[in-house]
C-alpha positions in Angstrom: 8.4 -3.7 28.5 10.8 -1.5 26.5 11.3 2.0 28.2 11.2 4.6 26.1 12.4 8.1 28.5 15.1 8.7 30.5 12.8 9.3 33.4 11.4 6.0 33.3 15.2 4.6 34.4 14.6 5.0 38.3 11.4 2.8 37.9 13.4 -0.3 36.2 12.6 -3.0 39.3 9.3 -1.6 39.4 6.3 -2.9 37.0 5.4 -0.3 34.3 2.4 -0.3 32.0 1.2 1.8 29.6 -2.0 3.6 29.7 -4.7 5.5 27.1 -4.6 9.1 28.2 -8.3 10.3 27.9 -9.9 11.1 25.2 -9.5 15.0 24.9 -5.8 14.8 25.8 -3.1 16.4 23.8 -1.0 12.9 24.3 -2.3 9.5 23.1 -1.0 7.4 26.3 1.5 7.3 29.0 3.9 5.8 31.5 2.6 4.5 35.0 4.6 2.3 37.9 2.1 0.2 38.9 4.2 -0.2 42.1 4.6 3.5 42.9 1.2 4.4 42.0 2.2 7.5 39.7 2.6 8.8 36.4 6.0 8.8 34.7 5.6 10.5 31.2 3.5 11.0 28.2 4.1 8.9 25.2 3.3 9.2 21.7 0.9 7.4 19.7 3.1 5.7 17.8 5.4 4.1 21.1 2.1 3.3 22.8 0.8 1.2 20.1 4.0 -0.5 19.4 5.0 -1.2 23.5 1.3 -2.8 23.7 2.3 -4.8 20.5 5.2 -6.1 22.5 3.9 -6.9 25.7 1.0 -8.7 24.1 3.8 -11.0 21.8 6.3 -11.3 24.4 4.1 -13.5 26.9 6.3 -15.7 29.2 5.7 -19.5 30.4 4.9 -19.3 33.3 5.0 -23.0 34.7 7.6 -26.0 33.7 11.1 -26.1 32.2 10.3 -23.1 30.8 9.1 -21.2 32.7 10.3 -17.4 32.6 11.1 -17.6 28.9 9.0 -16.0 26.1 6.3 -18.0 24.7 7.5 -17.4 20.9 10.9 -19.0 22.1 9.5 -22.2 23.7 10.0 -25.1 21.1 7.7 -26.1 19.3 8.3 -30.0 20.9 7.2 -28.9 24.5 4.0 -27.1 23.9 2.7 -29.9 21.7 3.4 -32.2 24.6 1.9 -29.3 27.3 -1.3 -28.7 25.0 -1.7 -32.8 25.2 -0.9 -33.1 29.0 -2.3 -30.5 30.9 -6.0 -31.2 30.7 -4.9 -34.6 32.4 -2.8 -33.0 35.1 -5.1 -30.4 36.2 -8.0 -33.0 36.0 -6.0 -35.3 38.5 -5.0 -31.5 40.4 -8.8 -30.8 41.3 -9.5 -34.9 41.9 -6.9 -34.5 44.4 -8.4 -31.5 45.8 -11.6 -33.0 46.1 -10.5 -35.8 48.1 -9.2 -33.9 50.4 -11.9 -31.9 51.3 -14.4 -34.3 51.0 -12.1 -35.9 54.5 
């Protein structure tokens, strides 16, 4: 997530999100370190629509070669072949699975 205020910095290794403020607020959303538990700043309209933009765009692979790197920069090649593979590997995953606990 891009951080927008300085008082955000000490909260870097932590995971941030942004949350709506309620609805009579004077501020449109703000900061929160979902590892702290607290409240960091209010944001603007503006940031919080365009940081929830981002985090919805920027997904990451999260299995495979990979994995770790935005979905938008994944080539094209490799998640043609992952779209036709997976249903077959996770079909042989839970046949596995049920073979086992059926001993």
């Amino acid at each position: 997530m891009k951080i927008s205020n300085k008082l955000t910095q000490k909260h870097l290794t932590h995971t941030i999100s942004t949350k709506r403020a309620k609805v009579n607020s004077p501020h449109y959303g703000y900061y929160y370190c979902e590892t702290c538990k607290k409240f960091i700043s209010w944001i603007p309209k503006e940031i919080y629509y365009a940081e929830k933009n981002d985090q919805k765009r920027n997904d990451t692979m999260w299995f495979g070669q990979y994995q770790g790197m935005k979905l938008s920069d994944v080539p094209q090649e490799y998640l043609e072949w992952a779209i036709l593979n997976i249903d077959k590997g996770v079909k042989k995953l839970v046949d596995e699975y049920e073979r086992r606990i059926a001993t």
